[in-house]
C-alpha positions in Angstrom: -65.9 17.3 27.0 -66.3 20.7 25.5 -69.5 22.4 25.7 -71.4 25.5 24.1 -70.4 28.7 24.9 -72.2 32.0 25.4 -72.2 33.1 21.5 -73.3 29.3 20.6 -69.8 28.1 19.4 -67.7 25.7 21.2 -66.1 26.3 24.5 -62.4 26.0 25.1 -61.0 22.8 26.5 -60.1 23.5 30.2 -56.6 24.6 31.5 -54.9 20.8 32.1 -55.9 19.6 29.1 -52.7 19.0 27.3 -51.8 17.2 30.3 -54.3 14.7 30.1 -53.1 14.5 26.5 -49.4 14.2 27.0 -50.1 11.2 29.4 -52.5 9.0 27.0 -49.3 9.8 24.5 -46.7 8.6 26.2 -48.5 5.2 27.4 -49.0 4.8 24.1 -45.3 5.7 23.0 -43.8 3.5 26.0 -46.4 0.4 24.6 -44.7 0.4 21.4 -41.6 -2.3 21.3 -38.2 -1.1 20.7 -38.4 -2.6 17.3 -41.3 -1.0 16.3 -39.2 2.5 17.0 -38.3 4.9 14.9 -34.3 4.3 14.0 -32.3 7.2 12.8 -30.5 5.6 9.8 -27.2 5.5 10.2 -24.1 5.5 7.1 -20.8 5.3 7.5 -18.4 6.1 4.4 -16.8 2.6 3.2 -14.1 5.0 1.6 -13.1 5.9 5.4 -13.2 2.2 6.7 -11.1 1.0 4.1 -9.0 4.0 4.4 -8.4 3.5 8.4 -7.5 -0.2 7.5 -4.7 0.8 5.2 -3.7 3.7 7.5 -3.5 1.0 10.5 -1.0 -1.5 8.0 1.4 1.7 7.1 1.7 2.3 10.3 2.4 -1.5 11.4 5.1 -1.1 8.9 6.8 1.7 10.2 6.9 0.5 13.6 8.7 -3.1 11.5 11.1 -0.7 9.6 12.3 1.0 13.1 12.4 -2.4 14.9 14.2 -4.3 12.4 16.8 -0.9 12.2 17.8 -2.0 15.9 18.7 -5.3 14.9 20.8 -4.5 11.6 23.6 -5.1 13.1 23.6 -9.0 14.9 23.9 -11.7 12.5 22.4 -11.5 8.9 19.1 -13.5 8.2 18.6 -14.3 12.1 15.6 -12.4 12.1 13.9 -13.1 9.5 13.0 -16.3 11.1 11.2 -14.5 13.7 9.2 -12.8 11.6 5.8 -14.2 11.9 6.7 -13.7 16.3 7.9 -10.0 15.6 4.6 -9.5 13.1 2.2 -10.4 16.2 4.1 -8.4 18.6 3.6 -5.1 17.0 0.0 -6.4 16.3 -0.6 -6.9 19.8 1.3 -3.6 21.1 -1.3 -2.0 18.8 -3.9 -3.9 20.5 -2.7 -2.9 24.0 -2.4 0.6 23.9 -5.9 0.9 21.3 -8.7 -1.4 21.6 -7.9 -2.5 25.1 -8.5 0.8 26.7 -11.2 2.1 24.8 -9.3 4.2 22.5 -9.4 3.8 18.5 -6.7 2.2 16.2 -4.3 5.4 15.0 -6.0 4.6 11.1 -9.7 4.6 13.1 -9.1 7.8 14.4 -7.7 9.5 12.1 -10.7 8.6 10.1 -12.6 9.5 13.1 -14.2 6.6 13.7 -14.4 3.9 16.7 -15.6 0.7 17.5 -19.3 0.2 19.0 -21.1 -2.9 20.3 -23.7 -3.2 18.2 -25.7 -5.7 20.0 -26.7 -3.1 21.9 -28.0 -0.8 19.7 -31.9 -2.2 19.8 -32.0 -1.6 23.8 -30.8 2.2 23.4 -33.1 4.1 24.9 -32.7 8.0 23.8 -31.7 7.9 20.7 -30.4 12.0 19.2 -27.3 11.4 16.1 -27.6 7.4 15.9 -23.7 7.6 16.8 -24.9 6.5 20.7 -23.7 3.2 22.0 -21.1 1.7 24.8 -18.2 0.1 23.0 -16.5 -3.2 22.8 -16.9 -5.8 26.0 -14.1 -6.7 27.6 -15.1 -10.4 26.0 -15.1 -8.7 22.7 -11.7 -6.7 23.1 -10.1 -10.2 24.4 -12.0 -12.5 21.5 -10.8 -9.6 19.1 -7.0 -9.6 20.2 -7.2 -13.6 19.3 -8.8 -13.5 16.5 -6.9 -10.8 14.6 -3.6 -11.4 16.5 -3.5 -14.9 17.7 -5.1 -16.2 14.1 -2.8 -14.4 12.2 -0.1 -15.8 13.8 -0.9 -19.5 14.0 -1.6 -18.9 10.0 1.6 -17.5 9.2 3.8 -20.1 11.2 1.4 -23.1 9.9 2.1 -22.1 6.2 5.9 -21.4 6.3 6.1 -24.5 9.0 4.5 -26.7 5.7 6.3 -24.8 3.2 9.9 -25.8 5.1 8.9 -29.3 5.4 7.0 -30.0 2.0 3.8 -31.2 3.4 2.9 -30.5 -0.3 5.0 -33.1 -1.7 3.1 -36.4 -2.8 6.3 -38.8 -1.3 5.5 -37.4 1.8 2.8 -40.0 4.3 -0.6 -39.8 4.6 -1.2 -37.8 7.2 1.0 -35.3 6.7 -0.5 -34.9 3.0 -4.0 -34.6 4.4 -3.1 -31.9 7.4 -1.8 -30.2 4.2 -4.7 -30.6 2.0 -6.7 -29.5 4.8 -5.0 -26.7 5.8 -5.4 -25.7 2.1 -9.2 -26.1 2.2 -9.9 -24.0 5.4 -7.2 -21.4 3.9 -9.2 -21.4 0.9 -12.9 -21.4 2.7 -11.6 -18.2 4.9 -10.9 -16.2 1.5 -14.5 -17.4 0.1 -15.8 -16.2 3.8 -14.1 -12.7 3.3 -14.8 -12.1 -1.0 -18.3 -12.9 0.4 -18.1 -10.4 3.2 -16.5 -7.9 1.7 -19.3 -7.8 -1.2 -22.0 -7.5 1.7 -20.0 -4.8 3.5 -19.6 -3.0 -0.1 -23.3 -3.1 -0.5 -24.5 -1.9 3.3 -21.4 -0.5 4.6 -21.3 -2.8 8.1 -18.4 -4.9 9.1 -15.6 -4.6 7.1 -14.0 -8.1 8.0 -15.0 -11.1 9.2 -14.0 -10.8 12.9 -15.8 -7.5 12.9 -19.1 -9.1 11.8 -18.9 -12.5 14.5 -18.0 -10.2 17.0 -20.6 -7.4 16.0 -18.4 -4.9 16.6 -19.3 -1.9 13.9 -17.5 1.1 13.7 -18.9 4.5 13.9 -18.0 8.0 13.8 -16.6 9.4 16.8 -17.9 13.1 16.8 -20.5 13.9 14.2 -19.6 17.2 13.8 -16.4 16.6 12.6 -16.4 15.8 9.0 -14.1 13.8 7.0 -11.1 16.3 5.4 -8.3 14.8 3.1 -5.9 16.9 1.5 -4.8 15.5 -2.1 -1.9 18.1 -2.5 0.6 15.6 -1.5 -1.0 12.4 -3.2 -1.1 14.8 -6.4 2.7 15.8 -6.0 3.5 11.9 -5.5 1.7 11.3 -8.7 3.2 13.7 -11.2 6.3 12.1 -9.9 5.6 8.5 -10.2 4.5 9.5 -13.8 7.4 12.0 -14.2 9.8 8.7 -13.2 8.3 6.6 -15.5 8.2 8.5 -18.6 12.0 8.5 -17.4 12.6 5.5 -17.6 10.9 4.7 -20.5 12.7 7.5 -22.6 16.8 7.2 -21.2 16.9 3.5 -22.7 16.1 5.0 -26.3 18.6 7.8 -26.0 22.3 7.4 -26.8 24.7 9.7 -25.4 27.4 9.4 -28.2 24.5 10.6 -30.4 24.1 13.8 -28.2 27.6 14.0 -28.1 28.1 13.6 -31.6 25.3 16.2 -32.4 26.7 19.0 -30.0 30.4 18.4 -30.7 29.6 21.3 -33.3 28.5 23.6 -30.5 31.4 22.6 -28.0 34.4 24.9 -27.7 37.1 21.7 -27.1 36.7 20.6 -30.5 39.6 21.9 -32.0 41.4 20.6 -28.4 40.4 17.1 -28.6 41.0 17.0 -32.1 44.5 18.1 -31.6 45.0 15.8 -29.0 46.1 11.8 -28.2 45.6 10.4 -31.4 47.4 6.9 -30.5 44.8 6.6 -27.8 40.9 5.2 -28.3 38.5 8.5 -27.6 36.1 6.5 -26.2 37.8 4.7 -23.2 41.2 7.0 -23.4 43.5 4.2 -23.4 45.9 3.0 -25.9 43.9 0.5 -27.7 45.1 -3.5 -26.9 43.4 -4.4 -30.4 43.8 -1.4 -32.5 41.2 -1.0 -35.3 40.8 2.2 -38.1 37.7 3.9 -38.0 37.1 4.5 -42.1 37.6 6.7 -44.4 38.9 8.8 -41.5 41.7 6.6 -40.3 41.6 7.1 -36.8 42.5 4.9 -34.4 40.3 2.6 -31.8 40.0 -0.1 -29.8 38.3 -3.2 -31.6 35.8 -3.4 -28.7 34.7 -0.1 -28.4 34.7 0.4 -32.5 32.6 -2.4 -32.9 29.8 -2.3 -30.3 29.8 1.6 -31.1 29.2 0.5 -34.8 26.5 -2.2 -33.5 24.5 0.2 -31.1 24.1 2.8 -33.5 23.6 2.6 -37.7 25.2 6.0 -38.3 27.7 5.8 -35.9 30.1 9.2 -36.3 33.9 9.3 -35.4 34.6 11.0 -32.2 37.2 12.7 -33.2 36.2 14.3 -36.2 32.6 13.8 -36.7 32.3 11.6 -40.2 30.0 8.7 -40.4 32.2 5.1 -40.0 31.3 2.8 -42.7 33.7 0.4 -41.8 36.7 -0.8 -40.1 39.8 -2.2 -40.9 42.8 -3.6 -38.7 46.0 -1.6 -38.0 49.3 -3.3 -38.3 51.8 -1.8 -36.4 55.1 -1.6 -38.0 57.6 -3.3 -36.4 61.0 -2.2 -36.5 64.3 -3.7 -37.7 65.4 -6.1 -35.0 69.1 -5.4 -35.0 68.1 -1.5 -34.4 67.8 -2.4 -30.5 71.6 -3.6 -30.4 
């Protein structure tokens, strides 16, 4: 207790006071439950999640592309049966050399993220970024590898197993028709499941898929110092060209190139040359023409098949030889010779 000091005012507390003071605090701090604690709130970017999901199927796909490359040249179409078996063996070798021994997916880390078992995360004791936490069980890691492996598997071989043997068909008997109807239902409960998982995910940014969520496994960043740095120089380049591509595409149908040809003939120097040249041949496939056909009022000479889908692409079409606009075309009879010439 403080008393009065010499000039009447209050006497300082003694030397071990804060002491005494630090004790009656931390009885009272270690009273308080765990989930009466303060938690550090903790947000991880959905943007990165999603991102180390698609990351994590490119490169699934790449190991595919290399692995089918080995077997292009057995038989054709021999393994493409197989592919539900090859699918889950690159899902497991993922598994295996990730998950199993503590280390993150190559999508996770790049995103710098990892896996934490979040049932622990109300028993942490000191608590400094809110990143703290052991990771997945061994239970977990196993449950996870079946789940995500295992289920995949089973669902792709049950569907194309159905699909081969028309389980859909009404002829087929009873049982078979309701194994397929069922199948249906759960197929069609598990994409309710995720829609509604992914909305909850979307609104508090924990557990991204279902297997995540029943197995409580949440991911996390990795190092909180390191932030989250994407370069969009090469996504940008990708885009100009897609849209570069398109615009392509759209525009080389419109154009004709007998058109251009006909509107730079002017400008060329082999005018005179081509003019001068083969007349008895067709200028546009340079052969002697099997049905010949004149190009008027110019009189030149074509095949009937070139003249007339010429005319039919293009209204105005223009002569190739000498440039006039074709308004129509007539037939060219040959004149035959006197027979007794060639005795």
């Amino acid at each position: 207790m403080s008393g009065v000091g010499r000039n009447g005012g209050p006497s300082p507390p003694p030397e071990d006071a804060w002491r005494d003071s630090y004790r009656e605090l931390q009885s009272r701090w270690h009273s308080i439950t765990p989930s009466q604690q303060a938690v550090i709130p903790l947000s991880i970017s959905r943007v990165s999640q999603f991102d180390a999901a698609r990351l994590d199927i490119e490169m699934s796909a790449m190991l595919k592309e290399q692995l089918v490359k080995v077997f292009s040249l057995m038989k054709p179409g021999m393994l493409f049966q197989y592919e539900p078996e090859l699918d889950a063996f690159l899902e497991f070798l993922i598994w295996r050399f990730s998950i199993w021994v503590d280390k993150p997916t190559p999508g996770i880390g790049l995103m710098n993220l990892r896996y934490r078992d979040e049932r622990t995360s109300e028993s942490r004791g000191k608590v400094r970024t809110g990143l703290e936490g052991p990771g997945l069980t061994v239970a977990q890691k196993i449950w996870y590898c079946i789940a995500s492996v295992g289920g995949q598997y089973i669902l792709a071989r049950l569907q194309s197993f159905s699909a081969f043997h028309r389980w859909g068909e009404t002829e087929q008997r009873s049982f078979v028709r309701w194994a397929w109807l069922l199948l249906q239902r759960l197929e069609g409960l598990y994409k309710a499941a995720s829609f509604g998982n992914l909305l909850v995910f979307l609104f508090t940014g924990r557990y991204r898929t279902l297997i995540e969520r029943v197995l409580r496994a949440r991911l996390v960043y990795g190092s909180p110092n390191m932030n989250r740095a994407v370069s969009f120089e090469y996504m940008n380049r990708q885009l100009v060209w897609n849209e570069f591509s398109e615009m392509l595409l759209l525009l080389l149908p419109l154009l004709n190139s007998s058109s251009i040809q006909n509107l730079l003939r002017p400008f060329s120097k082999k005018k005179n040359t081509d003019s001068k040249g083969d007349v008895s041949s067709c200028p546009i496939c340079h052969t002697s023409p099997s049905i010949p056909f004149l190009a008027l009022p110019c009189q030149h000479r074509y095949c009937y098949y070139c003249l007339r889908t010429r005319c039919a692409a293009v209204q105005s079409f223009r002569c190739s030889r000498c440039s006039e606009p074709v308004v129509a075309m007539q037939r060219h009879n040959i004149p035959t010779g006197n027979p007794s010439s060639g005795k």
